[in-house]
C-alpha positions in Angstrom: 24.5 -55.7 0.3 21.1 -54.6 -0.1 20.6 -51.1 -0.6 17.5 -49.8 1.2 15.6 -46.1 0.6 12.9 -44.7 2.3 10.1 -44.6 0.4 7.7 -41.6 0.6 4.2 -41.2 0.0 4.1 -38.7 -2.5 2.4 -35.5 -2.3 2.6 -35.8 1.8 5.3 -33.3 1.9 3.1 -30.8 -0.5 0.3 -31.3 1.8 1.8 -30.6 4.4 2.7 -27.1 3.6 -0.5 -27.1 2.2 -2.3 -27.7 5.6 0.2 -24.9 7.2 -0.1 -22.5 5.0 -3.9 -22.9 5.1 -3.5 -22.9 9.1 -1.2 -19.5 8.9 -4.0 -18.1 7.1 -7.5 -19.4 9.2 -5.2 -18.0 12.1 -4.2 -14.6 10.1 -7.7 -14.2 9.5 -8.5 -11.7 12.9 -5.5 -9.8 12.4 -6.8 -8.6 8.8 -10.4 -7.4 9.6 -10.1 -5.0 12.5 -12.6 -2.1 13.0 -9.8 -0.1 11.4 -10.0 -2.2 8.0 -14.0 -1.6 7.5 -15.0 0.7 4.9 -14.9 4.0 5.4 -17.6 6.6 4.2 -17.2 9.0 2.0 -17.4 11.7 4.3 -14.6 10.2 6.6 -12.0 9.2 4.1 -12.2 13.2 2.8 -12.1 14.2 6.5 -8.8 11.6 6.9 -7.2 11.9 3.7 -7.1 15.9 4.6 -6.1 15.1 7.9 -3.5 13.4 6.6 -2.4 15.1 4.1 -2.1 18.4 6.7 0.3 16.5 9.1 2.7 15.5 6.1 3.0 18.8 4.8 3.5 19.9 8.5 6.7 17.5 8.6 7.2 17.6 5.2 7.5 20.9 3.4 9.2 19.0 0.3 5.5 17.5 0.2 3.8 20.9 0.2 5.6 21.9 -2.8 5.1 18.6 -4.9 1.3 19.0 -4.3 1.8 22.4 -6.0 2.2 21.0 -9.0 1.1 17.5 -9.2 -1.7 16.7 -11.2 -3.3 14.8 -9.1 -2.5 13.4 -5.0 -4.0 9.7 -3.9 -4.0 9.8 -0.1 -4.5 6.6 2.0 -4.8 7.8 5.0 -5.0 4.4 7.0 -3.5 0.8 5.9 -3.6 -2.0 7.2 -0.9 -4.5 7.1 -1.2 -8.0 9.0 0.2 -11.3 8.9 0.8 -14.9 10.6 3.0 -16.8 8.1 0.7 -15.9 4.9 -0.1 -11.9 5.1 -2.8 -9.0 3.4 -2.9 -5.3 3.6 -5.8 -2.7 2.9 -6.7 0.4 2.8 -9.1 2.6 1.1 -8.3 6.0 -0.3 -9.0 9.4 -2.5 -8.0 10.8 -5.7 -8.0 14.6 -5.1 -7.1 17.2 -8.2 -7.0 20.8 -7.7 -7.8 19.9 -4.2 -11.6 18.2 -5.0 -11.9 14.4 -4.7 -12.6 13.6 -7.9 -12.3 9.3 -7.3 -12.0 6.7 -4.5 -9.7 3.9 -4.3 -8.6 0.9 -2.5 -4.9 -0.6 -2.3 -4.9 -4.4 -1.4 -1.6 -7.1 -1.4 -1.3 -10.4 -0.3 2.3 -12.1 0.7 3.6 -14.9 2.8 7.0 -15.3 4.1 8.5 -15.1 8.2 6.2 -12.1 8.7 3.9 -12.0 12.1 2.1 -9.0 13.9 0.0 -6.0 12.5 0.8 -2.5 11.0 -0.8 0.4 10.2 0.4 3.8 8.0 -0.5 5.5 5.4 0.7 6.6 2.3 0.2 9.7 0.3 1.3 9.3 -3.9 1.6 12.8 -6.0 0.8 12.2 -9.7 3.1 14.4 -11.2 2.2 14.2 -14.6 -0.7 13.3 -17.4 0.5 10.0 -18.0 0.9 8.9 -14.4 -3.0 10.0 -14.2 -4.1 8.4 -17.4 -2.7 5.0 -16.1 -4.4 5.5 -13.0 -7.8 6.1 -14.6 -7.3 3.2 -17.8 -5.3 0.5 -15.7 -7.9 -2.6 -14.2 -6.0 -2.4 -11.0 -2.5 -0.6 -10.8 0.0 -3.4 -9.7 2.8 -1.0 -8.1 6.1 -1.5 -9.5 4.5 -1.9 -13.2 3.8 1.3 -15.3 4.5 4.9 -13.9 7.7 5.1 -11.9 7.3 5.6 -8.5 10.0 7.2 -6.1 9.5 6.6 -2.7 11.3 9.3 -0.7 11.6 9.9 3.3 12.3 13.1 4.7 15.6 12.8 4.1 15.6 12.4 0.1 13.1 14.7 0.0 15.1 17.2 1.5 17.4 17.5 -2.0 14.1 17.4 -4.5 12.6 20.3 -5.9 9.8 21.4 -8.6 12.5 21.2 -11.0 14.1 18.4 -10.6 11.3 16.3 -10.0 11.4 13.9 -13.5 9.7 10.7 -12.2 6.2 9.9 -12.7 4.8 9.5 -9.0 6.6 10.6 -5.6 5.5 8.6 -2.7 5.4 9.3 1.1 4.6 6.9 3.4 3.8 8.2 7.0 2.6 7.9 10.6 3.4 3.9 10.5 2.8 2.2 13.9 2.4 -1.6 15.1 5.0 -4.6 15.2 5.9 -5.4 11.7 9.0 -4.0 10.0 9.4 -1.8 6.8 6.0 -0.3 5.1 6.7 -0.7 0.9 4.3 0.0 -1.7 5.8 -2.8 -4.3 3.0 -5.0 -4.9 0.3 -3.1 -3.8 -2.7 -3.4 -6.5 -4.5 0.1 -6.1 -8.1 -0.2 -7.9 -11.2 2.4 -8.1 -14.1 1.4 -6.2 -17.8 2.8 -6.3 -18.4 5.0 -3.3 
Protein backbone atom coordinates (compact mmCIF):
# COMPACT_ATOMS: atom_id res chain seq x y z
CA UNK A 1 0.00 0.00 0.00
CA UNK A 2 1.12 3.27 -1.00
CA UNK A 3 1.56 5.59 1.62
CA UNK A 4 0.48 9.15 0.63
CA UNK A 5 1.33 12.79 2.60
CA UNK A 6 0.21 15.95 1.86
CA UNK A 7 2.70 17.96 0.67
CA UNK A 8 2.95 21.63 1.77
CA UNK A 9 4.37 24.55 0.20
CA UNK A 10 6.64 25.68 2.63
CA UNK A 11 6.66 29.03 4.20
CA UNK A 12 2.67 29.29 3.35
CA UNK A 13 1.75 28.72 6.79
CA UNK A 14 4.44 31.51 7.97
CA UNK A 15 2.93 33.77 5.57
CA UNK A 16 -0.05 33.40 6.52
CA UNK A 17 0.38 34.64 9.99
CA UNK A 18 2.45 36.96 8.43
CA UNK A 19 -0.36 38.60 6.27
CA UNK A 20 -2.67 38.53 9.70
CA UNK A 21 -0.61 39.84 11.78
CA UNK A 22 0.21 42.64 9.37
CA UNK A 23 -3.72 42.96 8.82
CA UNK A 24 -4.25 43.06 12.86
CA UNK A 25 -1.91 45.86 12.71
CA UNK A 26 -3.07 48.16 9.33
CA UNK A 27 -6.56 47.65 11.22
CA UNK A 28 -5.04 48.54 14.89
CA UNK A 29 -3.62 51.48 13.28
CA UNK A 30 -6.84 54.17 14.24
CA UNK A 31 -7.17 52.79 17.58
CA UNK A 32 -3.47 53.92 18.48
CA UNK A 33 -3.47 57.68 17.21
CA UNK A 34 -6.48 59.34 18.83
CA UNK A 35 -6.50 63.12 19.62
CA UNK A 36 -5.79 61.87 23.11
CA UNK A 37 -2.30 60.16 21.99
CA UNK A 38 -0.94 63.56 20.23
CA UNK A 39 1.71 65.35 22.05
CA UNK A 40 1.07 67.29 24.66
CA UNK A 41 2.65 70.81 25.38
CA UNK A 42 4.60 71.51 27.99
CA UNK A 43 2.22 73.72 29.63
CA UNK A 44 -0.60 70.91 29.54
CA UNK A 45 1.29 67.88 30.67
CA UNK A 46 2.41 70.20 34.01
CA UNK A 47 -1.30 71.31 34.25
CA UNK A 48 -2.39 67.19 33.89
CA UNK A 49 0.35 65.60 35.65
CA UNK A 50 -0.78 68.07 38.79
CA UNK A 51 -4.21 67.34 38.06
CA UNK A 52 -3.44 64.04 38.44
CA UNK A 53 -1.42 63.89 40.88
CA UNK A 54 -4.20 66.02 43.20
CA UNK A 55 -6.96 63.32 42.64
CA UNK A 56 -4.60 60.37 43.70
CA UNK A 57 -3.60 61.86 46.74
CA UNK A 58 -7.37 62.71 47.26
CA UNK A 59 -8.05 58.81 47.10
CA UNK A 60 -4.89 57.92 48.11
CA UNK A 61 -3.39 59.36 51.29
CA UNK A 62 -0.71 56.38 51.24
CA UNK A 63 0.38 58.40 47.96
CA UNK A 64 0.59 61.75 49.77
CA UNK A 65 2.95 60.42 52.20
CA UNK A 66 5.34 58.54 49.63
CA UNK A 67 5.67 61.86 47.76
CA UNK A 68 7.01 63.23 50.98
CA UNK A 69 9.88 61.59 50.73
CA UNK A 70 10.49 60.33 47.27
CA UNK A 71 13.14 61.77 45.45
CA UNK A 72 11.63 62.26 42.61
CA UNK A 73 7.55 61.45 41.14
CA UNK A 74 7.03 60.64 37.18
CA UNK A 75 3.36 61.25 36.53
CA UNK A 76 1.67 60.12 33.24
CA UNK A 77 -1.22 61.50 33.46
CA UNK A 78 -2.90 60.00 30.23
CA UNK A 79 -1.97 56.50 28.40
CA UNK A 80 -3.12 55.12 25.90
CA UNK A 81 -3.51 51.46 25.39
CA UNK A 82 -5.01 49.99 22.08
CA UNK A 83 -5.10 46.89 20.21
CA UNK A 84 -6.63 44.51 17.37
CA UNK A 85 -4.65 41.29 17.59
CA UNK A 86 -1.13 43.11 17.60
CA UNK A 87 -1.31 46.17 20.35
CA UNK A 88 0.85 49.70 21.44
CA UNK A 89 0.40 52.00 24.29
CA UNK A 90 1.69 55.73 24.88
CA UNK A 91 1.74 58.29 26.88
CA UNK A 92 3.84 61.21 27.66
CA UNK A 93 4.80 62.45 31.07
CA UNK A 94 6.89 64.56 33.83
CA UNK A 95 9.67 64.11 36.14
CA UNK A 96 8.93 66.46 39.07
CA UNK A 97 11.53 66.87 42.24
CA UNK A 98 10.85 68.95 45.07
CA UNK A 99 7.70 69.63 43.22
CA UNK A 100 9.51 71.44 39.85
CA UNK A 101 9.50 69.48 36.66
CA UNK A 102 12.79 69.00 36.16
CA UNK A 103 12.35 66.36 32.75
CA UNK A 104 9.78 65.02 30.32
CA UNK A 105 9.19 61.64 29.34
CA UNK A 106 7.39 59.24 27.25
CA UNK A 107 6.35 55.42 28.04
CA UNK A 108 5.67 53.37 24.88
CA UNK A 109 5.06 49.08 24.54
CA UNK A 110 4.17 47.12 21.81
CA UNK A 111 2.43 43.44 22.37
CA UNK A 112 0.19 41.10 20.39
CA UNK A 113 -1.82 38.39 21.77
CA UNK A 114 -6.17 38.00 22.02
CA UNK A 115 -6.28 41.64 22.99
CA UNK A 116 -9.03 44.02 21.16
CA UNK A 117 -10.51 47.55 22.24
CA UNK A 118 -8.83 50.72 23.67
CA UNK A 119 -7.82 51.97 27.28
CA UNK A 120 -6.78 54.84 28.87
CA UNK A 121 -5.17 55.50 32.69
CA UNK A 122 -2.49 56.84 34.05
CA UNK A 123 0.08 56.08 36.16
CA UNK A 124 2.03 57.94 38.70
CA UNK A 125 5.81 56.13 39.83
CA UNK A 126 7.57 57.69 43.14
CA UNK A 127 11.38 57.38 43.00
CA UNK A 128 12.15 56.65 46.29
CA UNK A 129 15.70 56.70 46.29
CA UNK A 130 19.12 57.98 44.42
CA UNK A 131 19.67 54.97 42.59
CA UNK A 132 16.09 54.60 41.25
CA UNK A 133 16.75 58.36 39.92
CA UNK A 134 20.29 57.78 38.62
CA UNK A 135 18.91 54.87 36.41
CA UNK A 136 16.21 56.97 35.21
CA UNK A 137 18.53 59.76 34.12
CA UNK A 138 21.67 57.17 32.70
CA UNK A 139 19.33 54.27 31.26
CA UNK A 140 18.73 54.78 27.01
CA UNK A 141 15.10 53.85 27.62
CA UNK A 142 14.04 52.17 31.06
CA UNK A 143 12.50 48.73 30.00
CA UNK A 144 10.18 48.25 33.23
CA UNK A 145 10.73 45.10 34.96
CA UNK A 146 14.71 45.50 34.41
CA UNK A 147 16.72 47.69 36.96
CA UNK A 148 14.98 49.40 39.98
CA UNK A 149 12.24 47.42 41.59
CA UNK A 150 9.08 48.52 41.07
CA UNK A 151 6.01 47.77 43.48
CA UNK A 152 2.88 48.26 42.05
CA UNK A 153 0.29 48.81 44.81
CA UNK A 154 -3.71 49.57 44.76
CA UNK A 155 -5.35 51.14 47.44
CA UNK A 156 -5.59 48.31 49.19
CA UNK A 157 -1.67 47.44 49.64
CA UNK A 158 -1.12 50.70 50.07
CA UNK A 159 -3.22 50.89 52.92
CA UNK A 160 -0.39 48.61 55.15
CA UNK A 161 2.84 50.78 53.68
CA UNK A 162 4.37 53.49 55.43
CA UNK A 163 7.65 55.89 55.28
CA UNK A 164 9.29 53.34 57.04
CA UNK A 165 8.68 50.39 55.65
CA UNK A 166 8.94 51.47 52.21
CA UNK A 167 12.43 49.40 51.07
CA UNK A 168 11.76 49.10 47.23
CA UNK A 169 13.16 51.28 44.72
CA UNK A 170 9.90 52.78 42.95
CA UNK A 171 6.14 52.51 44.24
CA UNK A 172 3.72 52.66 41.38
CA UNK A 173 0.05 53.77 41.18
CA UNK A 174 -1.91 53.37 38.39
CA UNK A 175 -5.33 55.28 38.31
CA UNK A 176 -8.48 56.66 36.69
CA UNK A 177 -8.34 53.62 33.96
CA UNK A 178 -11.33 53.59 31.59
CA UNK A 179 -12.23 51.88 28.15
CA UNK A 180 -12.76 48.02 27.14
CA UNK A 181 -9.56 46.33 27.65
CA UNK A 182 -8.72 44.48 30.90
CA UNK A 183 -5.85 44.91 33.43
CA UNK A 184 -3.44 48.22 33.02
CA UNK A 185 0.45 46.82 33.96
CA UNK A 186 3.55 48.60 33.62
CA UNK A 187 5.86 45.38 32.70
CA UNK A 188 7.25 46.19 29.46
CA UNK A 189 6.71 49.65 29.25
CA UNK A 190 10.02 51.44 27.86
CA UNK A 191 9.86 54.92 29.54
CA UNK A 192 12.50 57.34 27.61
CA UNK A 193 13.27 61.24 28.01
CA UNK A 194 12.19 63.33 25.22
CA UNK A 195 13.16 66.96 24.23
CA UNK A 196 10.26 69.30 25.14
Amino acid sequence: MLNRRKTRRPGWETAGRFVLVLLAAVLAQPLVHPAAVQAASVAELNRDASAALTKLYAGTPKAKELAAVAKGILVFPSVVKAGFMVGGLFGEGVLLKGGKAVGYYNTVAASYGYQVGVQTYGYVMFLMNDKAIQYLDKSDGWEVGTGPSVVVLDKGAAGGLSTSTARDDVYAFIFSQKGLMAGAGLQGSKITKIEK
